[in-house]
Structures are given as C-alpha cells and as structure tokens.
KEFIDREN-738690 format. One record per residue (C-alpha): residue in one letter; x, y, z. Coordinates in steps of 0.25 Angstrom, whole numbers, plus 2048, in hexadecimal, padded with zeros to 3 digits. Layout:
REM KEFIDREN-738690
@rest a	u X	v Y	w Z;
...
REM end
This chain:
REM KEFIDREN-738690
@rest x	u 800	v 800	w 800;
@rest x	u 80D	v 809	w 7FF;
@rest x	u 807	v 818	w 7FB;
@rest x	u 805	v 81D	w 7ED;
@rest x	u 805	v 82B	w 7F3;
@rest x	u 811	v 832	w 7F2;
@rest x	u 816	v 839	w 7FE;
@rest x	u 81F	v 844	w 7F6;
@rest x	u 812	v 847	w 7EC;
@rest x	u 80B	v 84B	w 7FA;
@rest x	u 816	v 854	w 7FE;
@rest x	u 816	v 85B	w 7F2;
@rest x	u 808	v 85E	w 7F2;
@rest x	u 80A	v 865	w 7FE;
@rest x	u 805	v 859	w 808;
@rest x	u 808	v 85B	w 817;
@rest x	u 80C	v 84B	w 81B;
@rest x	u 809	v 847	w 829;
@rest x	u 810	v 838	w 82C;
@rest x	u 80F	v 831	w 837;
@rest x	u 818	v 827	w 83C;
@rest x	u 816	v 81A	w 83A;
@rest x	u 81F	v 80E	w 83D;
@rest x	u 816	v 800	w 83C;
@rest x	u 809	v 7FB	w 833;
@rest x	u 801	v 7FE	w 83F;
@rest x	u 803	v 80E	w 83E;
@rest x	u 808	v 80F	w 830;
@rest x	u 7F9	v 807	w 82B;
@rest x	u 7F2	v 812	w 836;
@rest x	u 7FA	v 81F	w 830;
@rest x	u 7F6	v 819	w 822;
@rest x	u 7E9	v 81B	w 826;
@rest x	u 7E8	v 828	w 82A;
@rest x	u 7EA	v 831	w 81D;
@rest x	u 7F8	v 835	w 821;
@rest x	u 800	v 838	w 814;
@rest x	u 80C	v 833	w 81B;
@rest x	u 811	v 827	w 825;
@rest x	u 81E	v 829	w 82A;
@rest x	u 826	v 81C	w 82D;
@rest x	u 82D	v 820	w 83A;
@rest x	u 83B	v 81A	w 83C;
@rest x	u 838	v 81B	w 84D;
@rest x	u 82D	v 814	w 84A;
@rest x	u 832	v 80A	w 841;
@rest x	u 83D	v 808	w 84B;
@rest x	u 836	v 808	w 858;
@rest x	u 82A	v 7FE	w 853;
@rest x	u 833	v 7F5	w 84A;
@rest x	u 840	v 7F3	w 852;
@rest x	u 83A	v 7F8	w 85F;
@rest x	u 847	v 802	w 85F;
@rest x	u 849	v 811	w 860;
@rest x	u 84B	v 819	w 852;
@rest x	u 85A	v 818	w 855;
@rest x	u 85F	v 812	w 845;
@rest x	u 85D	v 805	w 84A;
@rest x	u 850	v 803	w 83F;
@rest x	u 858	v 7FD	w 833;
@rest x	u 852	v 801	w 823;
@rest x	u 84C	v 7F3	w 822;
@rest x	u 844	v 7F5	w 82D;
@rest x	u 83F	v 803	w 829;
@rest x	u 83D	v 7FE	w 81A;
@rest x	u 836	v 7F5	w 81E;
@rest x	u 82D	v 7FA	w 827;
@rest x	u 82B	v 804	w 81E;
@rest x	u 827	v 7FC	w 812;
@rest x	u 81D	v 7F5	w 81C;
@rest x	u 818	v 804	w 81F;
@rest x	u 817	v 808	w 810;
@rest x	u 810	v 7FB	w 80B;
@rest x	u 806	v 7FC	w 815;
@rest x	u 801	v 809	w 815;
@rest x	u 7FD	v 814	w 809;
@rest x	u 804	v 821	w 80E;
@rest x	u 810	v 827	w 80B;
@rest x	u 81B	v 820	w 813;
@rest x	u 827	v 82B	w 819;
@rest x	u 831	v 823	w 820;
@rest x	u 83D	v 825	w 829;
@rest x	u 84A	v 820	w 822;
@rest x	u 853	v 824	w 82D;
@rest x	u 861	v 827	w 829;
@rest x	u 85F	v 81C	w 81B;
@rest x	u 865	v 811	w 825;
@rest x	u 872	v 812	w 822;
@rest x	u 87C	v 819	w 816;
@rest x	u 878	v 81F	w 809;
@rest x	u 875	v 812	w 803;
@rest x	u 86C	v 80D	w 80E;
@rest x	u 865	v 81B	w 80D;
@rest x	u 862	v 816	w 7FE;
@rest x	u 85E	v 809	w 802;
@rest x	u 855	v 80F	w 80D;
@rest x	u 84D	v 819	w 802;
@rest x	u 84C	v 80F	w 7F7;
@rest x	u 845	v 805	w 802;
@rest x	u 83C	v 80E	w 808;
@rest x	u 839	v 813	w 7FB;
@rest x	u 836	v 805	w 7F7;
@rest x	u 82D	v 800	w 803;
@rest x	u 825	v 80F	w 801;
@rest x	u 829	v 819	w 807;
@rest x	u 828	v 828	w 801;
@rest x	u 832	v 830	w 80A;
@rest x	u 83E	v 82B	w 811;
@rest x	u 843	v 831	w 81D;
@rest x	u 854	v 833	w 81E;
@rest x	u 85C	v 839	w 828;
@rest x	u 869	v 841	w 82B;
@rest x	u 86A	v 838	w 839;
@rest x	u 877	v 82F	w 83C;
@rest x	u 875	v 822	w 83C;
@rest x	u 870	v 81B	w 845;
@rest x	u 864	v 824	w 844;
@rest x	u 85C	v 82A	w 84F;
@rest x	u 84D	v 82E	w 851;
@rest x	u 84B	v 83D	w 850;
@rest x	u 846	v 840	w 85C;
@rest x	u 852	v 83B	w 863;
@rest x	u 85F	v 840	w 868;
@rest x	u 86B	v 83E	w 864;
@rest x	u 86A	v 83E	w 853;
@rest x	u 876	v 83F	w 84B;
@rest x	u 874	v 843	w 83D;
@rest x	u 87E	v 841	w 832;
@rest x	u 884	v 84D	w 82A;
@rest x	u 87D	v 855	w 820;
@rest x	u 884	v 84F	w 812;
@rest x	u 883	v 842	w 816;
@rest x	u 872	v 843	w 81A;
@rest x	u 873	v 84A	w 80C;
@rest x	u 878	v 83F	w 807;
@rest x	u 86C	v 836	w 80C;
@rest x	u 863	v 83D	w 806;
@rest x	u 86B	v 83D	w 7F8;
@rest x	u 86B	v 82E	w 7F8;
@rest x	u 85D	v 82D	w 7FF;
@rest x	u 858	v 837	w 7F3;
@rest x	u 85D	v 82E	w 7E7;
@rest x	u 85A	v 821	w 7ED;
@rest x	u 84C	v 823	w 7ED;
@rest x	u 845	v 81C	w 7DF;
@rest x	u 838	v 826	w 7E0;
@rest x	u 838	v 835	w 7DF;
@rest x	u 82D	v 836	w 7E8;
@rest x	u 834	v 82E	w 7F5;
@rest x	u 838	v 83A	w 7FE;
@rest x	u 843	v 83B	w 805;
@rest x	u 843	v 841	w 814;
@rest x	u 851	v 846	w 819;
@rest x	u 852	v 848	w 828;
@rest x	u 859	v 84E	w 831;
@rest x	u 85C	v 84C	w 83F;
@rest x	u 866	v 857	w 841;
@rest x	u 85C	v 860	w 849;
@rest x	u 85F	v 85A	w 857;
@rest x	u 86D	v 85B	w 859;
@rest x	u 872	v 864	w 84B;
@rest x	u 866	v 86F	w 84E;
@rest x	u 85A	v 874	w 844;
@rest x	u 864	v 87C	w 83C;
@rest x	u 86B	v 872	w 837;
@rest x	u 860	v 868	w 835;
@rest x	u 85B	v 873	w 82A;
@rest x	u 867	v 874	w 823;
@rest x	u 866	v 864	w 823;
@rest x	u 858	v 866	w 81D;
@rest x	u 85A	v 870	w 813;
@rest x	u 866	v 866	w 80E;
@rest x	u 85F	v 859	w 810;
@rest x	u 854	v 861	w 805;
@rest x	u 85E	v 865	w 7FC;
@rest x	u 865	v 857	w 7FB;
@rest x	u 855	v 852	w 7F6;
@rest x	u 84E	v 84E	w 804;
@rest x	u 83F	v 850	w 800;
@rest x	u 83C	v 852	w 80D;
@rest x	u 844	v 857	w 81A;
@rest x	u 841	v 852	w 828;
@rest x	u 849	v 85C	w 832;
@rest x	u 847	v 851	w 83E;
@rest x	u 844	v 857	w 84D;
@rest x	u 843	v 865	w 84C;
@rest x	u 840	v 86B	w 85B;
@rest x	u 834	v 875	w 85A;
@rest x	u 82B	v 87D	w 84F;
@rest x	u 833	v 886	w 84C;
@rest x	u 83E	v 87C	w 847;
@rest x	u 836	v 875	w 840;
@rest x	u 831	v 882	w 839;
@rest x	u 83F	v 885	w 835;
@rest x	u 840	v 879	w 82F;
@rest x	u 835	v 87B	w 827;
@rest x	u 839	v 889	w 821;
@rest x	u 848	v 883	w 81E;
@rest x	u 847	v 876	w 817;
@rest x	u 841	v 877	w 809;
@rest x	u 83C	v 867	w 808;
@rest x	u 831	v 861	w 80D;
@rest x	u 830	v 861	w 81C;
@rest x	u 82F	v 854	w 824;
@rest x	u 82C	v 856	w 834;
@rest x	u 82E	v 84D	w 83E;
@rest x	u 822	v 84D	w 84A;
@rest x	u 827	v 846	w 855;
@rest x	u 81F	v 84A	w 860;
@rest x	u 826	v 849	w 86D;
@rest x	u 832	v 848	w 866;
@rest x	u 83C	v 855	w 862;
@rest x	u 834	v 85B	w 859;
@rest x	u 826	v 863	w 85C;
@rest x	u 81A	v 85E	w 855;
@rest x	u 816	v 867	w 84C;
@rest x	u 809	v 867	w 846;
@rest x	u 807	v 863	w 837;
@rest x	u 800	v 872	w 833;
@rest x	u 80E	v 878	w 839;
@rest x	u 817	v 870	w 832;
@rest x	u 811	v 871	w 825;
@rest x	u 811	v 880	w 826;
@rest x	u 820	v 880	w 82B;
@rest x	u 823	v 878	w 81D;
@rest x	u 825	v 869	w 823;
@rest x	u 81C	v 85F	w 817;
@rest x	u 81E	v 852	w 821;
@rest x	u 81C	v 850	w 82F;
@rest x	u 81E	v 840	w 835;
@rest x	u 818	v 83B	w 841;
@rest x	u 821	v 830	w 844;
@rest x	u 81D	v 82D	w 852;
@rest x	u 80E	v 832	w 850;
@rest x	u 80B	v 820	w 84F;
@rest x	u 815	v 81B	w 859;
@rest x	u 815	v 824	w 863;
@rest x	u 803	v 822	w 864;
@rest x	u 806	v 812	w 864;
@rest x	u 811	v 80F	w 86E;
@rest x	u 809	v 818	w 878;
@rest x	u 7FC	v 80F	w 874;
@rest x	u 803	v 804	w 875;
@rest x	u 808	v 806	w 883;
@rest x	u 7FA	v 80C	w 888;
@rest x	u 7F3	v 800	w 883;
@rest x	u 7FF	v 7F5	w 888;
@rest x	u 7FF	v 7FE	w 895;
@rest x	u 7EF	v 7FA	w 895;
@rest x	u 7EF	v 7EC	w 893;
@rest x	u 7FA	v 7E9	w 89C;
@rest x	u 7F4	v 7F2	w 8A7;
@rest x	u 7E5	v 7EC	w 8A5;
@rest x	u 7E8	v 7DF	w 89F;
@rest x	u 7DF	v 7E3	w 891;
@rest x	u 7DE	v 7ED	w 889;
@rest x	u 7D0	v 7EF	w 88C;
@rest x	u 7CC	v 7FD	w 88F;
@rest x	u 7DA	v 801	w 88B;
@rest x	u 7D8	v 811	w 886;
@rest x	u 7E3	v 810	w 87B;
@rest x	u 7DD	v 811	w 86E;
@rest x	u 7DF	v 804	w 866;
@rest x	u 7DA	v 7FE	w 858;
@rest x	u 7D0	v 7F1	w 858;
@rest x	u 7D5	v 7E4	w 852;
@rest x	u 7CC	v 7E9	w 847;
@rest x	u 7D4	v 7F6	w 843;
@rest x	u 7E1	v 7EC	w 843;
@rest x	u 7DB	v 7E5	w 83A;
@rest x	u 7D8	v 7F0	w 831;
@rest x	u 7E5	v 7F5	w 833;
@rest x	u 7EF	v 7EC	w 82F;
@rest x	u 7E5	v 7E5	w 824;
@rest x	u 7DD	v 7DA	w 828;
@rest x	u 7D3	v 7DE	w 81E;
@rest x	u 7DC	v 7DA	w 812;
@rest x	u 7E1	v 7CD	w 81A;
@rest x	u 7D1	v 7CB	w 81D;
@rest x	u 7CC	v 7CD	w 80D;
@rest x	u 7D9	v 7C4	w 808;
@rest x	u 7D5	v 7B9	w 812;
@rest x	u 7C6	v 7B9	w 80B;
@rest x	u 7CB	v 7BA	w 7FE;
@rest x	u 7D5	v 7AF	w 7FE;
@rest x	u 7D3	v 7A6	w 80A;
@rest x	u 7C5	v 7A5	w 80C;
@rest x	u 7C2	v 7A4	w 7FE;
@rest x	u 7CD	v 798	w 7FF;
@rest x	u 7C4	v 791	w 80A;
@rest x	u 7B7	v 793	w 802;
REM end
C-alpha cells in the first residue's frame, strides 16, 4: 500500500506537513488513518521498541530498512524517515538512501553528528566538521534514483557550537542540494524564528515537547517559514504511560475491570491490523474448499 502521493509535489503547493511519530504497525496503521499528510518513522522509536535501547547508534540500517519497509508497505502516507548519520561512511550513506528509497520512503533524514550518534534531545552531541557533512549530502544527493525523494540535512550543532553557527551549517547544507534543512533543538521562539528568516530551503522543525526545544504551534511555525513539523514522541510518549497506568491497574486489582485507561476492544484489533481480509480470503478459498 506504499503512497502514490508524492511528499515533494505537497511542498511545492504550499502544503504545511504535520508528521507524527511513528515506530510500529500499531501506530503507524493508527496515523494512517488520520488524514495526516506525513508519518514520520522515529529512530528513538525504532530504537526504544525494537532493540529496547536508548537512541545511542546502536539501531543498525538493517533494522531501520526494515522497519521502515514494514511501515511504508502498510500504510498509504508519505513516509519521512530518520536515516541517522547514513550508518556508517560515504558509501554506506549510499546504500542507506537507495534502500530506504527502495522500501518507500519519500525523504530521508541525514545528519552532521559523530558517529555513534545520539538522540537530539540529549547531551553531549558531537558533530563532525562542515566539508565532510557537505560531503554526505553530495553522495546522499546523487545516490537517490528519483528526483522527487528529499533529502533532510540536520544538524545537531546547536547544543554545544550555538544558534549561529547551526545557521551557517543550514545555509550551507541548502547550498550543497539538501531539500530540506532541520536545525535540530533550537531553545526558545525566537530561535526558532531566526531560523526561519536565515535559511532559504524548506524548514523542517522538531517538536519535542518536554525535550529542549518549546512547542510551537503549527500556525507560528508556518508564519515564521518552517514547511515541516514532526511529532516524534506524539505515539510513544501516550503509549508507555497507558501501558504502565493499565499494567499498574491490573497488577493493583487483579483485572482490568474498571481500569479508566482508554483501550480499543478486541473488535478495533481486529479492524486494525486486517482480519477482514484474513476473514473474506478464508470464505473465498477455505470454505468453498470444504463445500
């Protein structure tokens, strides 16, 4: 079911994209649903759900590729995914883009970070110098088979190199052919308009709430130029905490009965991860067999 829309003909009508995170088939079949324009495969998430490991570089390309493939095969939106730093050299940046091109994905995310990479929204990031993240978007740029797959260029030099220098990193990452520019962690509103009024490209913005950016709402973004805003831990931020209310229930009462948390009957299951189609295959072949 991999999209027939195109995520760049959306930008360049002037569409605002609102992405959340996703990181399974539970939330990326839920997102799907919703009329987003975007899903945004989150690398924490990926990480976190997957390898039950922090967002420290330890996810490796086959599990993102994968995982990604899953997502884009299953769902009908545009797929942005996080592509850390290409996992690896300039010839695994290469590999990285023509496979997540081939599972479907539309945009892929690269970054300026030292490898082993980190989350964003955690100390200690070191990123590598300017020529050589110039360097990853020149091979990320020519690898890809299809004009209209995007490439996001990040950088993570905000943090410890400070606003002014994560600009000039944006202004260059848009020169060097990035389609789109992701100035990672900017502190308050204003930063975030500054960025806005630097960097001719479009303007992807990372809303982290609780992490070291504000939340800015979608209206003030796209009035200070951004074209992207992803919600990365919008999904699993809501789940663990329903999780561990509705665990915390059954463990304290013994069954889940009367728990308040919010859950979806067996019947919604169902819906959601396609026993209709199992159901009407079954009716088709196997009870016609037996007839």
């Amino acid at each position: 079911m991999t999209s027939t829309t195109r995520l760049k003909t959306l930008l360049t009508n002037g569409d605002f994209i609102l992405a959340p995170g996703v990181f399974d088939m539970f939330s990326a079949h839920i997102a799907d649903r919703m009329g987003f324009k975007a899903l945004y495969m989150t690398g924490y998430g990926v990480s976190g759900s997957y390898l039950g490991q922090p967002d420290a570089g330890l996810v490796t390309y086959t599990d993102m590729v994968g995982r990604a493939r899953t997502i884009a095969e299953g769902t009908q939106t545009p797929l942005i995914a996080d592509a850390d730093t290409g996992f690896g050299g300039l010839i695994n940046i290469r590999q990285t883009v023509r496979g997540y091109e081939a599972a479907g994905v539309q945009a892929i995310q690269i970054e300026d970070q030292e490898m082993p990479k980190k989350c964003g929204h955690t100390p200690n990031r070191r990123v590598v110098p300017l020529p050589d993240m110039l360097r990853r978007i020149e091979v990320a740029v020519d690898s890809r088979r299809h004009d209209d797959t995007l490439i996001i260029a990040r950088t993570d030099s905000r943090t410890a190199l400070g606003l002014d220098e994560a600009i000039r990193r944006g202004q260059a990452f848009a020169k060097a052919g990035a389609d789109i520019v992701f100035i990672e962690a900017p502190e308050t509103p204003e930063e975030f308009q500054r960025v806005g009024d630097s960097i001719d490209a479009w303007l992807l913005a990372n809303m982290v709430p609780t992490g070291k950016s504000p939340e800015i709402p979608r209206d003030d973004l796209k009035a200070w130029g951004f074209n992207i805003a992803i919600y990365p831990s919008a999904g699993m931020g809501v789940v663990c905490a329903a999780l561990e209310n509705n665990f915390a229930w059954l463990k304290e009462h013994g069954s889940t009965i009367g728990s308040p948390v919010p859950a979806f009957t067996m019947k919604q299951l169902h819906d959601l991860v396609g026993f209709e189609d199992v159901w009407a295959f079954e009716k088709k072949y196997v009870e016609s067999e037996k007839s």
